[in-house]
C-alpha positions as CSV (number, residue, x, y, z in Angstrom):
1,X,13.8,-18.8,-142.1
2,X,10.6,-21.0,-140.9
3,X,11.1,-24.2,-139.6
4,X,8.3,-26.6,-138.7
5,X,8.8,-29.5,-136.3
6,X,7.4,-32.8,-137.5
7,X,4.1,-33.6,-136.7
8,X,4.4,-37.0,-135.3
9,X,7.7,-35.9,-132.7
10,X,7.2,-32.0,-132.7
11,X,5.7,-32.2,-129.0
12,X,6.6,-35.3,-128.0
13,X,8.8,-34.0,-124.4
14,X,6.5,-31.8,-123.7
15,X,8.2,-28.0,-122.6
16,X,10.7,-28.0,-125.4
17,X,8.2,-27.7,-128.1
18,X,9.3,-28.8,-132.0
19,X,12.3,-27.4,-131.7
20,X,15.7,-29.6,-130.5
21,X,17.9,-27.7,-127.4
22,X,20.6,-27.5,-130.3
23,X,18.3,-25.5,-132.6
24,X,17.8,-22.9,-129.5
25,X,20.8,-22.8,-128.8
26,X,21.4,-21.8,-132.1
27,X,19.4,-19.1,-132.4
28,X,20.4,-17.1,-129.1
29,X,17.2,-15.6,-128.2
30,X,16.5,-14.7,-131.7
31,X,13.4,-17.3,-132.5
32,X,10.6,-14.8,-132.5
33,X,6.9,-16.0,-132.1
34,X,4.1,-15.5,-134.3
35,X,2.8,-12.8,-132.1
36,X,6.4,-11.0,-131.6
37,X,6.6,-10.5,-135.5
38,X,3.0,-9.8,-135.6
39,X,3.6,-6.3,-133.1
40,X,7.1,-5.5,-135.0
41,X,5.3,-5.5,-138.3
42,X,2.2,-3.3,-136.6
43,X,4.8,-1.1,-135.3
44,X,6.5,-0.7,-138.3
45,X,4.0,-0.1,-140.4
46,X,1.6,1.7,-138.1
47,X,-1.1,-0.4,-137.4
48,X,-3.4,0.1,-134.9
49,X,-5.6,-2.2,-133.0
50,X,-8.8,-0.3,-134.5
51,X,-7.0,-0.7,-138.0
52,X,-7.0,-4.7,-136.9
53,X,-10.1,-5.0,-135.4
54,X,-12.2,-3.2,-138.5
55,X,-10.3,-5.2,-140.9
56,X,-11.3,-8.5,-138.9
57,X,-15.1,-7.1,-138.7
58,X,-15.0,-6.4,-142.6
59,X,-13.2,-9.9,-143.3
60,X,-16.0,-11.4,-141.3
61,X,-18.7,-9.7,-143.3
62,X,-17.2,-10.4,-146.6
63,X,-16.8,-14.3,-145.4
64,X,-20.7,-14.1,-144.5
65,X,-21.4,-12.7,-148.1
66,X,-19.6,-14.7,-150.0
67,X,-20.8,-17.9,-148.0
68,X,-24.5,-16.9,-149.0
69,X,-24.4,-16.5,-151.9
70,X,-22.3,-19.4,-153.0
71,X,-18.8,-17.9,-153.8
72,X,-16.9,-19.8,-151.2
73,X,-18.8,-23.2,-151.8
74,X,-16.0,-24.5,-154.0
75,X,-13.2,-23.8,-151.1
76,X,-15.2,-26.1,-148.7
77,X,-14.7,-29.8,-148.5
78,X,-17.7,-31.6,-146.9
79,X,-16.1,-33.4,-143.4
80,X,-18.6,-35.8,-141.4
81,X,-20.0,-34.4,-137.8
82,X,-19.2,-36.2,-135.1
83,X,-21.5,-36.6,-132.4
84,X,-21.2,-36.2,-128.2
85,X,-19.2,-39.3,-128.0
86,X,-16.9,-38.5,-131.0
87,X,-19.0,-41.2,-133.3
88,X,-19.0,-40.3,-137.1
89,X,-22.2,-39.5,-138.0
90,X,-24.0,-38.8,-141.4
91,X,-24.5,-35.3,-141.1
92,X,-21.8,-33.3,-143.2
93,X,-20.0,-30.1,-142.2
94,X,-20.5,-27.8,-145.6
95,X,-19.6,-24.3,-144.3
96,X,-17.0,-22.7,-141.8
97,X,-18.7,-22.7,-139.1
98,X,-16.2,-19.7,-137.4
99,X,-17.5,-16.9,-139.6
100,X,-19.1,-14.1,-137.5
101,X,-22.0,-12.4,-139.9
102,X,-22.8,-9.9,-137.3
């Protein structure tokens, strides 16, 4: 099961996180995190960290190709920059800015 906290209370008392003490308590030490289920999944089906790394470099370079030539375009939506001082500006944001080509 998943549960996500809403977004307007999840971390609202900051150091309990979305989740109420009843929901913990609940669970018994068995919420996992992201990165818990990430390394049982790696370790059960034998992934290395050189398996994860190349497959980040490839999915980097295929990100970079397909933002080049066009074939991402349509998954983009155009935000407004915001400058120093967090002002709206006219300049639109038109590409991820987070792929590494290189």
């Amino acid at each position: 099961p998943v549960t996500v906290g809403k977004g307007d209370d999840a971390f609202a008392v900051g150091g309990q996180g979305p989740f109420s003490g009843a929901f913990l308590d609940a669970c018994d030490g068995q919420l996992l995190t992201q990165f818990e289920v990430a390394q049982i999944l790696a370790d059960r089906h034998g992934i290395t960290r050189e398996d994860m790394d190349a497959y980040a470099v490839e999915s980097h370079v295929r990100a970079h190709e397909a933002t080049v030539d066009g074939r991402s375009a349509s998954e983009i939506v155009p935000v407004p920059r915001r400058d120093r001082d967090g002002m709206l500006t006219d300049e639109l944001v038109t590409v991820d800015e987070g792929i590494r080509p290189d």
